[in-house]
matplotlib code that plots the C-alpha trace (Angstrom):
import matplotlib.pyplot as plt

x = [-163.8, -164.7, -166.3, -163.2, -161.1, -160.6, -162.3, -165.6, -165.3, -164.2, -165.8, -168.3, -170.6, -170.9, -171.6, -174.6, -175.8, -176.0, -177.4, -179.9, -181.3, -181.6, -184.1, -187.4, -189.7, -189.3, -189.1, -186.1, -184.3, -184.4, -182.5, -180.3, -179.5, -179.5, -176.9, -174.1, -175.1, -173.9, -171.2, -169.5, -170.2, -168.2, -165.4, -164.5, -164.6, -166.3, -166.9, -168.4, -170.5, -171.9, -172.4, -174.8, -176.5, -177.2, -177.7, -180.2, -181.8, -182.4, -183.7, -186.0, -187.1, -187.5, -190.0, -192.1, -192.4, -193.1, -195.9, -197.1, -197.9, -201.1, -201.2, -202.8, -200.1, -197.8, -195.4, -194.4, -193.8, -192.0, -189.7, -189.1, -188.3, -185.7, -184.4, -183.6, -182.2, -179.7, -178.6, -177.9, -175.9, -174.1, -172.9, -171.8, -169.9, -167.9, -166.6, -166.1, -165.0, -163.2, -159.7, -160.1, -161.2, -158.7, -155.8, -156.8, -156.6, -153.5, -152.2, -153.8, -153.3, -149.7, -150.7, -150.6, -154.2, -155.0, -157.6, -159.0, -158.4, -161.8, -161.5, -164.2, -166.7, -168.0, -171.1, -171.5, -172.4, -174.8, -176.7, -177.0, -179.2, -180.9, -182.3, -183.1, -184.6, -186.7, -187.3, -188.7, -190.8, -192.6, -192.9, -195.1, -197.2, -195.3, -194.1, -195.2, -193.2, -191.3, -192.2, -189.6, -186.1, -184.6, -186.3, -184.7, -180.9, -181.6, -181.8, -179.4, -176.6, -177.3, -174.2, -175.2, -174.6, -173.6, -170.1, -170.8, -174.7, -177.1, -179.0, -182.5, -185.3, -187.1, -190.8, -188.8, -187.3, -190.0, -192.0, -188.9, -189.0, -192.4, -192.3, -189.5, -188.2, -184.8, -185.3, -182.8, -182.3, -182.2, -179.6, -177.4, -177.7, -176.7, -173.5, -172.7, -173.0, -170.9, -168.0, -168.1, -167.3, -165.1, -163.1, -163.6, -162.2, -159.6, -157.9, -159.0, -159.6, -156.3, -154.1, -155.0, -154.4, -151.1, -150.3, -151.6, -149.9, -146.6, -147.0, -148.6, -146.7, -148.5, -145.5, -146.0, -142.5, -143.2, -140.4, -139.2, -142.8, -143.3, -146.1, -147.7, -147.0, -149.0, -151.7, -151.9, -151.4, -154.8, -156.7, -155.7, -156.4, -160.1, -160.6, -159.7, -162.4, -164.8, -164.3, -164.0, -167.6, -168.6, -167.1, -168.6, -172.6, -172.2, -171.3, -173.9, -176.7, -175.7, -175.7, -179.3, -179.9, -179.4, -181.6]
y = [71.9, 75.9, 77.1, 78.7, 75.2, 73.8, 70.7, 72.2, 74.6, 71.6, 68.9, 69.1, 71.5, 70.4, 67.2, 68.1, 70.6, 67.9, 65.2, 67.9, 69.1, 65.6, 64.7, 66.1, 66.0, 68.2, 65.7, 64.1, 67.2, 67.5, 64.2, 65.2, 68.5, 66.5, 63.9, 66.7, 69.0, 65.4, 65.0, 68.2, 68.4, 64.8, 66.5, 68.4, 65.3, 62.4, 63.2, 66.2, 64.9, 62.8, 65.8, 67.5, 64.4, 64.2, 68.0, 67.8, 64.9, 66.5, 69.6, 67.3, 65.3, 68.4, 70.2, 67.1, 67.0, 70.5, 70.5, 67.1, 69.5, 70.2, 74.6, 74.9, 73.5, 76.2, 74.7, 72.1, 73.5, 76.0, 73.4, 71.6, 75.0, 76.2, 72.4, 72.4, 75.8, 75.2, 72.0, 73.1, 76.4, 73.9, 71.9, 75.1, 76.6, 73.1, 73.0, 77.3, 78.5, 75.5, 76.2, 79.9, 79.2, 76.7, 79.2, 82.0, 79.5, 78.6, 82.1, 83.0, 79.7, 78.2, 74.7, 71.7, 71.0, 67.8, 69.0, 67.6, 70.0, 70.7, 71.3, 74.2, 71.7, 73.2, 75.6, 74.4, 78.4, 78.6, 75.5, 75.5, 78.8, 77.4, 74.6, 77.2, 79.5, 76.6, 74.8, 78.6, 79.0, 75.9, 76.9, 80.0, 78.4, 80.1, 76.8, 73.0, 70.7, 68.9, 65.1, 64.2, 64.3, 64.4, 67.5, 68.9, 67.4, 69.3, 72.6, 72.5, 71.0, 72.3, 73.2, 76.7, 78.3, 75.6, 77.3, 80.4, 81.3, 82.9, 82.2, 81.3, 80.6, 77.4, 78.6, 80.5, 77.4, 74.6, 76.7, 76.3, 72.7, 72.2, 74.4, 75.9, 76.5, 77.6, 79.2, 79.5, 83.1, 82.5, 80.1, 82.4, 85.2, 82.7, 81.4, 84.8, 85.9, 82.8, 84.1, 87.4, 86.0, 83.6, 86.5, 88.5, 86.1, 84.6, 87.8, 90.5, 88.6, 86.4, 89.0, 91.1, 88.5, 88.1, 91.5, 92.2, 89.2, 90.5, 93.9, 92.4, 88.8, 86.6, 86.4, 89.8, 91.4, 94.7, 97.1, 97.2, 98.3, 101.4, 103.4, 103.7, 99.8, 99.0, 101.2, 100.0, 96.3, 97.0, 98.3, 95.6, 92.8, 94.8, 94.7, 90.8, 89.9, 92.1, 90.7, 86.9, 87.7, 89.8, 86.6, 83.8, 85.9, 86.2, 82.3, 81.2, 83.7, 82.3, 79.0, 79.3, 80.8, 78.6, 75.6]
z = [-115.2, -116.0, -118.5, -119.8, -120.0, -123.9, -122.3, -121.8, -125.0, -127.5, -125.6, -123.2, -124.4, -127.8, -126.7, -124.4, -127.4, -129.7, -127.6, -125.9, -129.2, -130.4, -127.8, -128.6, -125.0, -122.2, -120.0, -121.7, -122.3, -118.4, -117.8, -120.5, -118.5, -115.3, -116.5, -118.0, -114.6, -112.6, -115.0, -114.7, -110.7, -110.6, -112.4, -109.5, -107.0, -105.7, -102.7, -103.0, -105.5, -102.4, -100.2, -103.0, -103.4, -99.5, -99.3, -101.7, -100.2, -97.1, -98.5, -100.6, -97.3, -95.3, -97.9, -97.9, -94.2, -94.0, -96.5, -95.0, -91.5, -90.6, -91.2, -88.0, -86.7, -86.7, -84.4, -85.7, -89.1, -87.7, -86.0, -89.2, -91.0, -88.6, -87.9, -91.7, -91.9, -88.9, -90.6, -93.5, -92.1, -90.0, -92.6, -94.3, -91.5, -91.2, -94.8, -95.3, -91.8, -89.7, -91.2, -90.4, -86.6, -86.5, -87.8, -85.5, -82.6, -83.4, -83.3, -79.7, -78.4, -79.9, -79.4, -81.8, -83.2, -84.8, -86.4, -90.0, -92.8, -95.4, -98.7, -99.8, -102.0, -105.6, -105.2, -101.6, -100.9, -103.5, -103.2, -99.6, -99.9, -103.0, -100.3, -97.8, -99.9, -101.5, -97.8, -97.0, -100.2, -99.7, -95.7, -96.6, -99.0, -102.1, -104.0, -103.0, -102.2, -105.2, -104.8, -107.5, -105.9, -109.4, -110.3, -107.2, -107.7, -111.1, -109.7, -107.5, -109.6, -112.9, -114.7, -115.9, -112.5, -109.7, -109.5, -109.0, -108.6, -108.9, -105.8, -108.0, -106.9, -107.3, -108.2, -111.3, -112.1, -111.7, -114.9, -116.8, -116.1, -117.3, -120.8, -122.6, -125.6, -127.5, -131.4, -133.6, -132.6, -129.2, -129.7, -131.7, -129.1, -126.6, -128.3, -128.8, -125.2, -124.6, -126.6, -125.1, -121.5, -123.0, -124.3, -121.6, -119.0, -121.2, -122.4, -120.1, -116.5, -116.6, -118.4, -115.1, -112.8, -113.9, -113.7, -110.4, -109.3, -110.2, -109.0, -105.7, -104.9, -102.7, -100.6, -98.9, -100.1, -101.4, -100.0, -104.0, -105.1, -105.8, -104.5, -108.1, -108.3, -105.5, -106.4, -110.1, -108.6, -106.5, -109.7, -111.9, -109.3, -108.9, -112.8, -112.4, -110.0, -111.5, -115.4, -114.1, -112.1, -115.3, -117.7, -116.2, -115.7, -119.7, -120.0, -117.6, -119.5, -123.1, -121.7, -120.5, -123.7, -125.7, -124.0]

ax = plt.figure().add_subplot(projection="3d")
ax.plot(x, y, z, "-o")
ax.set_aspect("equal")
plt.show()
């Protein structure tokens, strides 16, 4: 599910707009928001719905132990901190860069590698160094630990940005969690920010993407390119990835917007 699809347009997010505004404490608006963020990670897959779960659980263990450390201790903390940190990198590294070791390998050394293929899980990049930037906040003192593990699943899978970031930081978004509000106004500027990167993606992004892609074919062949093709190919498919980045930061700001 993207924020572009007619799903989440037409379905989802009215849906979690009128159940959220129909729930009048903070605290219950935060379940609300938890239960669409799980919904919409699920979309993408089961399993790694299971890894953010687990991620997050280790992050959420980690903190605790951390803060639980005696500060004169500085050892031990330390240990904890960079324990957590390699972890988490590790478990990174696995998913995003095994199939590129695994194809240069083949090309040095030709020889058949059984090796499992990974699928790239949703977010995995940005949650990961949500964890270690929180794990690290709550290692110098800047945050404490969260003792609700909920409240931590929330900011790491919250549908506004678990696709595609930002990176934010958790003392930010624990005083959002506590007091917040949305007027009418804000509301409206949000919607309206929505449609903007809703139009932008839908009608600038992909129309560039499908120009690029036929001045620049994935298959490599372009000895019936033109220079000026290939040049105008490269500038469309830059104006692609900078309107689908540009697109989806609009969405993602509206969204927050508007809760």
């Amino acid at each position: 599910m993207t924020f572009s699809s007619l799903f989440f347009v037409l379905f989802f997010l009215p849906l979690f707009l009128l159940v959220y505004y129909k729930v009048p404490a903070i605290e219950r608006k935060n379940k609300v928001l938890l239960i669409f963020s799980l919904i919409f990670y699920v979309w993408s897959g089961i399993r790694y719905f299971l890894l953010l779960l687990a991620m997050t659980a280790i992050g959420w263990y980690f903190a605790l132990q951390i803060q639980r450390q005696d500060k004169k201790d500085a050892r031990r903390r330390k240990c904890w901190l960079i324990f957590a940190i390699l972890l988490f990198l590790t478990v990174l590294g696995i998913f995003k860069y095994t199939g590129f070791f695994m194809d240069t390998l083949d090309i040095v050394f030709p020889i058949s590698w059984n090796f499992p293929t990974f699928v790239l899980p949703l977010g995995i990049s940005f949650y990961t160094f949500k964890l270690i930037s929180y794990i690290a906040d709550t290692y110098k003192g800047i945050v404490e630990a969260e003792s609700s593990y909920l409240a931590l699943l929330l900011y790491t899978s919250l549908f506004h940005h678990c696709t595609a970031g930002p990176i934010v930081r958790y003392a930010p978004f624990r005083k959002e969690l506590a007091d917040r509000s949305a007027t009418v106004s804000s509301i409206a500027d949000g919607l309206c920010r929505f449609c903007v990167g809703l139009a932008k993606k839908s009608i600038l992004a992909d129309h560039c993407g499908v120009l690029a892609n036929s001045l620049l074919p994935l298959s490599g062949h372009l000895s019936g390119t033109p220079a000026s093709g290939i040049w105008l190919g490269s500038l469309l498919y830059m104006l692609q990835i900078y309107l689908d980045f540009s697109a989806y930061s609009d969405m993602a700001i509206g969204l927050g917007w508007m809760v």
